[in-house]
Structures are given as C-alpha cells and as structure tokens.
N, C-alpha and C positions, 0 to 999 in steps of 0.2 A: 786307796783300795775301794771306795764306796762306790767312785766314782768310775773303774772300773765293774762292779757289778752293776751299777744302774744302765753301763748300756752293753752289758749282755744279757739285762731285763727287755731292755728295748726291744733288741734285736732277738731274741731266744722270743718272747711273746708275740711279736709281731710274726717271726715266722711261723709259729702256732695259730696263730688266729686265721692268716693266710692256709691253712690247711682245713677249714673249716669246709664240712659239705652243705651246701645250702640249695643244692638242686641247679636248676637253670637262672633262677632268682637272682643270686649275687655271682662273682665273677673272683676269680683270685686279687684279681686290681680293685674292687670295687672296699675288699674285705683289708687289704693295705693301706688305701686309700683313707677309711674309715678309723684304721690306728694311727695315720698320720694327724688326722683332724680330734683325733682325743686327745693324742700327746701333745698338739698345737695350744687344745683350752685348756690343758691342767698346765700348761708351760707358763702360757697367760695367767690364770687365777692364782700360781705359787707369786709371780712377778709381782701382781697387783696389789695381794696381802702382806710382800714383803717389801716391797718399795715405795706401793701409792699410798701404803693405808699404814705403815711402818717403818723402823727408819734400819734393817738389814735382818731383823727377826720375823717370820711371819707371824700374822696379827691373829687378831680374836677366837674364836671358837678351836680353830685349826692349831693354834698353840696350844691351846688348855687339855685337846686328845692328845698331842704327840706327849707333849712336858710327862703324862699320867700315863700315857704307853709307856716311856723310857722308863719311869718310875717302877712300872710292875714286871718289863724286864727284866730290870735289875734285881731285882726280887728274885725272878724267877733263878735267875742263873744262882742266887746263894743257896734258894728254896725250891727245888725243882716239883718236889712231890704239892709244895704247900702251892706253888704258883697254880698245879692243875688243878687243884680245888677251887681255886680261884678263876678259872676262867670255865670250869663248870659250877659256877654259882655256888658252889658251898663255903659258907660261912665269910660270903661276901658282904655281909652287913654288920658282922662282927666289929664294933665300932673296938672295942681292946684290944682286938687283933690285927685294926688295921690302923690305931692309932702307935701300937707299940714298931709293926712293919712296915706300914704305906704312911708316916708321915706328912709326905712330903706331897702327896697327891693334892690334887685341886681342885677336883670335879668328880673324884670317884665315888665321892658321899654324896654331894649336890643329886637334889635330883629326887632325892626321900622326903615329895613333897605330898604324901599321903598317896602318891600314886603305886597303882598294882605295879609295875615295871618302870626302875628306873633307866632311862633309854641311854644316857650316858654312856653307858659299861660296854654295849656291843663295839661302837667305834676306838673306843679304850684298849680294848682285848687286839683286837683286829691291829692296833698301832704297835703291841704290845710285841706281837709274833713279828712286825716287819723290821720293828728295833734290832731282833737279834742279827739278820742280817746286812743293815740300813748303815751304822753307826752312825746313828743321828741324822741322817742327808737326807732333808726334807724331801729333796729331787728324788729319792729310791720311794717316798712311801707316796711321792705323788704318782709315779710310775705305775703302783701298783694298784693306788685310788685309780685311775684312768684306765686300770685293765678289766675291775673290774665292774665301771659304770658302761667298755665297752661289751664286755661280755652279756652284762643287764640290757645293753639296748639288741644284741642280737637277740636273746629270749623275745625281747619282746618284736622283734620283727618276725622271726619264727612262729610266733603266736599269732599275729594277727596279716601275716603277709596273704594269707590264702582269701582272705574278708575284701581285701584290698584289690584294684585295679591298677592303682598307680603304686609299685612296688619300691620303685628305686624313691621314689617321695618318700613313704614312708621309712625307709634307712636312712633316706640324707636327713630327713627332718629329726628322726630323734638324736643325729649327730651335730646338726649345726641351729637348730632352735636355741637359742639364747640363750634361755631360760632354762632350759632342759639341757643346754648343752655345756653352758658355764657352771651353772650351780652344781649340775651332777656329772663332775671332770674333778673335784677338787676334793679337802683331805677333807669330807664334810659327811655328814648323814644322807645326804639329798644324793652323793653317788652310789649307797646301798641302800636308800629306798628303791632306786631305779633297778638294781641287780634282784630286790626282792620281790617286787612286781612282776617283774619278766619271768622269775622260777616262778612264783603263783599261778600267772597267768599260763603259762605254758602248761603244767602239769594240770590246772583246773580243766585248760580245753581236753587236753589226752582224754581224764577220766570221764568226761562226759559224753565226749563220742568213741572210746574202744572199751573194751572190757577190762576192768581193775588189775591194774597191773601195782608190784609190790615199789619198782621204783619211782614211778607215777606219782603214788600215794607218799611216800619218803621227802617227794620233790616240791608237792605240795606242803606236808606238813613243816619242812626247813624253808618254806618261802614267806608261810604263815608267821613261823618263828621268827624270821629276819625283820619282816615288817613288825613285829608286834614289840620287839627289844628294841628295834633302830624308832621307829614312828609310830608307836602305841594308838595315834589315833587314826590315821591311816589304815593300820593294819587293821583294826577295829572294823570299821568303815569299810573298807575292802573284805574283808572276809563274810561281817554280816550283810553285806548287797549281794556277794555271791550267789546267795537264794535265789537271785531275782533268774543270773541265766540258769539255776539248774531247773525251778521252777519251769520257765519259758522255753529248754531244751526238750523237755519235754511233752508242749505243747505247743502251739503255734501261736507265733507271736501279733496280737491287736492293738489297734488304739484304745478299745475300751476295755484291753488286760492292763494297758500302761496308765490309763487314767485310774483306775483300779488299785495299782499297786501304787502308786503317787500320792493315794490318800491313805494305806494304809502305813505305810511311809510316815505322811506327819500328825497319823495319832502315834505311833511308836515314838516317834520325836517328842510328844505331846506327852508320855506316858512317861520317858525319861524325865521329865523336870518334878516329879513329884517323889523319885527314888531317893535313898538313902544319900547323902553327899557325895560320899566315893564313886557314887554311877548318876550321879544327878547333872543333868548336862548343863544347864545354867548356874551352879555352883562351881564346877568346873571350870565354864568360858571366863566367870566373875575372876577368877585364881588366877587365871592366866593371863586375863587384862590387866590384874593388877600388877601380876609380875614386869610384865612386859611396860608398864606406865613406870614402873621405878627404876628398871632397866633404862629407858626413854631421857629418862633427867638428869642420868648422870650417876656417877659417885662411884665411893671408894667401898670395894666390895670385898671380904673375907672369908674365910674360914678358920674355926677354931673345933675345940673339940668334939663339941657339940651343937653346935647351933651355924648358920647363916648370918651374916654381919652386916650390915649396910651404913654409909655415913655420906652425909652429902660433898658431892665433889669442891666446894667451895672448902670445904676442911683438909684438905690433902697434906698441906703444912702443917696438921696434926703431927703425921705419921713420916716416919723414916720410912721410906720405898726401893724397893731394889728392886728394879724393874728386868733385871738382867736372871734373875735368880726368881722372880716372882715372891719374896718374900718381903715382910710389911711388920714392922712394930708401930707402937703405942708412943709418939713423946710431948703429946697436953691428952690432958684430961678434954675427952670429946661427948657429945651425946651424938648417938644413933638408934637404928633399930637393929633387933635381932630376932630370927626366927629357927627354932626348936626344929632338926631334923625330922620328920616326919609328920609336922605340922604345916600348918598353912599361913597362920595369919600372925603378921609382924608384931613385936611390943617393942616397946622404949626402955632405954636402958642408956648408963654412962658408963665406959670403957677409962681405965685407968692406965698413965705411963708402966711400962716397963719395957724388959729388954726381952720381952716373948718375942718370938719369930711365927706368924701367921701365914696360909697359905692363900697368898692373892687369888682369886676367880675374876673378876676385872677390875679395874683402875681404870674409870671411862669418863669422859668430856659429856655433859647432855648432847644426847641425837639432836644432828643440825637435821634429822626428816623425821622429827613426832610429831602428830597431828594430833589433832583436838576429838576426839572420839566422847562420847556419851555414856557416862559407867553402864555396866549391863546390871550393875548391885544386887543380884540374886533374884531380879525381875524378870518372867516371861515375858510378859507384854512390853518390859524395854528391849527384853533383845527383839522381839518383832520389830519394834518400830527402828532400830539399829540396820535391818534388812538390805534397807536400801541403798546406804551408805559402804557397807560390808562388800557389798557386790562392787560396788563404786572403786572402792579402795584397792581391789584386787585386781580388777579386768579395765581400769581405765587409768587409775593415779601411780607414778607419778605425776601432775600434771607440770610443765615449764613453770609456773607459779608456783610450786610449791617448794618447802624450805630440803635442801637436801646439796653435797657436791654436784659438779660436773654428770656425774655416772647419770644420773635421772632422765636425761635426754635422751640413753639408750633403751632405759626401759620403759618412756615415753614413745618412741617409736615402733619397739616390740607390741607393745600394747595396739597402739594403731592397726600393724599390721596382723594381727592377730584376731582382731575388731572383722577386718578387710577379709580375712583367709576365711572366719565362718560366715560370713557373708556370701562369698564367692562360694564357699561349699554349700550353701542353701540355695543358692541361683542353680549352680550347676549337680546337685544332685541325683542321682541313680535310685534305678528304685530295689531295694532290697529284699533277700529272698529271710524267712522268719528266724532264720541263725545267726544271721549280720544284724538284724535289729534287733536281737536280742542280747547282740555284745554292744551295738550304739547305744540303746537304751540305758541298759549297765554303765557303761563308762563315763556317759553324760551325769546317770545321778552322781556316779563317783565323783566326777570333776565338780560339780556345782556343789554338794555338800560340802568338800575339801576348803572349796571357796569360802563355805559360807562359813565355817568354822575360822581360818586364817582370817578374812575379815572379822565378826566378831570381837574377835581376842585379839589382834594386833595392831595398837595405836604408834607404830614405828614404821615410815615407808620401806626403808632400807630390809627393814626383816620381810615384810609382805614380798619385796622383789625377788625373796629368796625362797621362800615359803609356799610361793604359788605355784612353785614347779610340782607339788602335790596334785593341784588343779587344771594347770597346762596340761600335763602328761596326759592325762587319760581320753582330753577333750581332742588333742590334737590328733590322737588314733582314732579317737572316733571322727574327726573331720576326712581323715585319708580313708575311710572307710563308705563313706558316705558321699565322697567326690567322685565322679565322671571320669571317665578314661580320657588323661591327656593323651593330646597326638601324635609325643615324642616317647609313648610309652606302648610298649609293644603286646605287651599281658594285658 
C-alpha cells in the first residue's frame, strides 16, 4: 500500500508543480524536468545512507527524525488532542510527560543544550504527520523531503530571477549544485533550511518594494519561524542582516555605505562576546566545538532520563546493543560522561549493569575526517587567529590528503569548481543597478558569516561537507546575480 501511494505522490506533485506560473522564465518542461532531478538526488541520498553508509537501514541523523516521527505518530493516533499540543509546543519539555508517553524517543529531548530553541522537533513534527500516511516507507517521506526542498528552490528563483540575467542558471544551479542539491534533496534539515530561505526571501522582497500586504507579512513571519526552529543560527543570521537590504532599499546603495556597514558588523560581533553566555558568541562556538570533537572520536551515546550519556567507543562490549530497535543496556560496570539536560558541560560518572533499556542517539566508530582544529576555549583572540583556517576548512578542504572515504573527492572537486565559478564571476561581471547590490551585498555577508561560524565549530570534514550548504546557497545567488549575460541565454 505505501508503495502505491508513493507514486501517486510522484505523479499527483509533479503534475502540481508542472502547473506552476512562472511567467515566460520557466517553461512547463523546464518545471518537470526540475522534479525529475530532485527525485533523482533524494533517490541517491536515501541509496547512499542506506547501502554505502548502512547495511539496509538508513543511517545517521535521517534515522534518529523518522525513528522519533513514527514514535510521536503513534502517540498521536492513541492521543489525538494531547499530540496537538505537542506539535504546538505546549508542554513539550514536560520531561514526566514525555518520559511516562514518548519513552521511546531519541532526539526529542537532545538538544536542551541551554539553547533558546531546540531545533530537533521542527523535522521530528514534520516526519511525524508523513508517518500517518507513509507506513514507515522511508521512499514516501523522502518523496516528500524532495517536494519540498523543490518548492524552497522555486521561492527562491522567484525571488531573485528578476536580479538575474542568466535565469535558467540560476534554476539549474540551485537544482543540480552538489552541495545544495544532495544535502537539500534528503530526509535532513538542510532541505527546510532551503524551503525556509526561499519563503523569507520571497516575502522580505514583496514588503519592500509594494505596500504591506497581510499575506506577505504571514509569509515572512512563518519563513522566520522555519529558519529559527529548523537552523536557529541561520535564521539568527539571516533575519538580523535583513537590515542591511531594508536599510540600503531605501537609499542607494555605495562602497563607502558597504565599508560602513562591515565595520559596524564586527563591533556588534565584537560586542556579542562580552554578553551573558546564552547570547555570548564565543561561548557558544566553544559548546559546539566541543560537541562536535566528542561527536569526532567516536562512542557510545545514550539517553536516559535525565541527562546525555557518552562512553567511549573502545567500551561497546560493555553494553548489550540492539541496533535494530536502537536500544542499549548496561552489562560491566563502565565510566563515562554525562551531561544534565539543559546544561552544557560534561562530568564523569560510572554507570552500573542492569537490564534498563536506554534510548541509543549514536553508536559511532571515530570519524575517519576529524581534523586537528585549535580549541576556541572561551577565547576571542583564539577564535581570530582560528579565521583563517575556518575559511580553509569550508571553501577548500576536503583536501585528496585528507583522512575521510572515497566521497571527499567529490567534494574536493566541488570546491575547485566553486573556487573557478567565483572567479569566473568576477572576471565576467556586470555592473549593477543599487537594488541588485544591495541583495549581492547581503547575501555575501550571509554566506561568509555562515562560513565563518561552520568553520569555527566544526573539527569534522564530513559534517563541514554538509553544513556549508548554509554558506554555498547564498553566495552562489549572489554569483548568478552578479554574472554577465551568457550567450545561450536569451533574457
């Protein structure tokens, strides 16, 4: 049965999408054409998590949302009323009412790491509603991941096609970019950051150049929403740069407004490392490097009642594993660490045998691509001197030398030609009128801050490969923004 509805998803969304009006711009084949190459990369990225990186289950992150979707499904169908409070936030942190209901979750607490929004829950919810008509068939909820990273990328060709010269570039490329087109095709965050950029962007341009309209403003405000639940820092990021085009919309955009705003830029950056830790930005990147370093080396990772578990992977033979079922006992007395829901920082502690049954978050081998990064340890002047390396790690490495599988070669290449593409768009650029430079401008801080935070915080290549489609995205519209009318392009 699933597998009949997956392809009257297919077929029923494709012929949707295909009725799309997009002016003289796209063509009804170009918009088909478009849904065949989304369902081509979520076909690919379901294969590659479930075969290359798995052995018939798909793997990592993409497991931990569905597993915790199916989980609050089934919730919902006993608890119909109690599920809708649940997926409107209320009394979703209720640790007694979702240890006594949601036992069985993995990731729905994770995440209560002192941060204002735990990001978790949006792709959780979202897996939660495709459960009820899925039954389990990872192929329906990638189906539906894929319809709507393509929906996210027409927003955003919708938004920026008019800035643009080369129109059909900027459609192929946010469909077949790599980086932009694998990472946000699959059951992942990174395909509704991209839906949530495009409602932003879309509804930020309306309001700025027509008169405030009530669904405009709605469109904006659930696009804000999306980024700030799915990629808290992101949306952050994106919404406070906003200033810069509403600022510059309404005056004409200079070099010596942009030199301007670039300084004040990094005294606000500057002003952030002295706030309270919850908004202290070098206390934050510290958290997250560390996460990401213990993540890096391995090990066997829990949940219990109340706290985060970690033990090192060399112990595994501690623990009785059931890797089928994601649950995990106790059978030698082990040391590890633990850390307190809504805390940050790890203690030591020994775990004693019994026949509790815990909720696995990963059982991981050490990354064969952690590098060697330089703690930031609550230092400004480390993370400066981190800068250049940060950049490095994002916009050039994987390097062929470096420790990682096969896959590194593709985003060894990406990278080159990525290197190549802004290149080529500075040789061959156009000169722009003060509304296109003042979305260039914008989009470049966006992308290079993006950057600069994923470098930073992330001493794991494989996550960076994933992670910089925050970064890619913005910079790559600003490059087709900014490039010369090809000669095979008729607009």
């Amino acid at each position: 049965m699933s597998f009949v509805i997956l392809g009257i998803l297919i077929i029923g969304l494709g012929l949707l999408f295909s009725r799309f009006t997009l002016s003289e711009e796209l063509s009804k084949k170009d918009l088909i054409i478009g849904w065949g190459i989304k369902l081509s990369v979520t076909t690919l990225y379901v294969l590659i998590f479930t075969y290359y990186f798995s052995d018939g289950i798909i793997y990592g992150d993409s497991r931990n949302f569905l597993n915790d979707g199916r989980e609050l499904a089934e919730f919902g169908i006993k608890e119909p009323f109690a599920y809708l409070k649940l997926m409107l936030g209320i009394g979703a942190d209720n640790q007694d009412f979702l240890i006594e209901h949601l036992p069985n979750t993995q990731i729905w607490s994770y995440g209560d790491n002192g941060d204002f929004i735990n990001d978790n829950r949006l792709i959780i919810r979202i897996n939660s509603v495709i459960h009820f008509f899925s039954n389990g068939n990872v192929w329906v909820h990638g189906v539906v991941f894929a319809a709507i990273s393509f929906l996210g990328s027409i927003l955003l060709f919708k938004t920026f096609k008019e800035f643009t010269k080369n129109k059909k570039v900027l459609y192929y490329g946010l469909l077949i970019f790599p980086t932009i087109s694998f990472w946000g095709g699959g059951i992942t965050k990174e395909t509704i950051l991209i839906f949530g950029l495009g409602l932003f962007f879309l509804n930020l341009k309306y309001l700025l150049k027509h008169k405030l309209r009530l669904m405009s403003l709605i469109g904006l405000i659930a696009g804000v929403g999306i980024l700030l639940f799915n990629k808290p820092h992101v949306g952050i990021v994106a919404l406070g740069l906003s200033a810069i085009v509403v600022l510059l919309y309404r005056t004409t955009f200079t070099n010596k407004k942009g030199i301007i705003i670039s300084g004040v830029l990094l005294l606000v950056f500057f002003a952030f490392t002295f706030t309270p830790s919850r908004l202290n930005i070098v206390e934050r990147l510290t958290y997250q490097q560390r996460a990401l370093q213990n993540l890096g080396n391995g090990g066997v990772f829990f949940i219990n009642d109340s706290s985060f578990c970690a033990f090192d992977y060399e112990k595994l033979d501690h623990f009785d594993y059931n890797s089928t079922d994601q649950l995990i006992s106790v059978k030698e007395q082990s040391k590890g660490r633990y850390k307190l829901f809504g805390e940050e920082e790890f203690h030591e502690f020994e775990i004693l045998p019994s026949e509790e049954k815990f909720d696995v978050y990963h059982v991981i081998s050490p990354s064969t691509s952690l590098i060697e990064c330089t703690p930031i340890d609550y230092s400004c002047f480390q993370l400066f001197l981190n800068t250049p390396s940060a950049l490095m790690n994002v916009f050039l490495r994987p390097f062929p030398t470096d420790p990682g599988d096969q896959l590194k070669f593709i985003s060894f290449i990406e990278n080159l030609f990525f290197i190549l593409l802004i290149g080529f768009v500075i040789f061959k650029r156009r000169v722009l009128n003060s509304e296109e430079k003042s979305w260039v401008f914008y989009l470049f801080i966006l992308g290079l801050i993006s950057a600069l935070l994923i470098g930073w915080s992330t001493p794991i290549l494989g996550a960076i490969v994933r992670y910089k489609i925050a970064a890619y995205l913005p910079l790559f519209i600003a490059a087709t923004i900014l490039l010369k009318p090809l000669k095979n392009e008729s607009k």
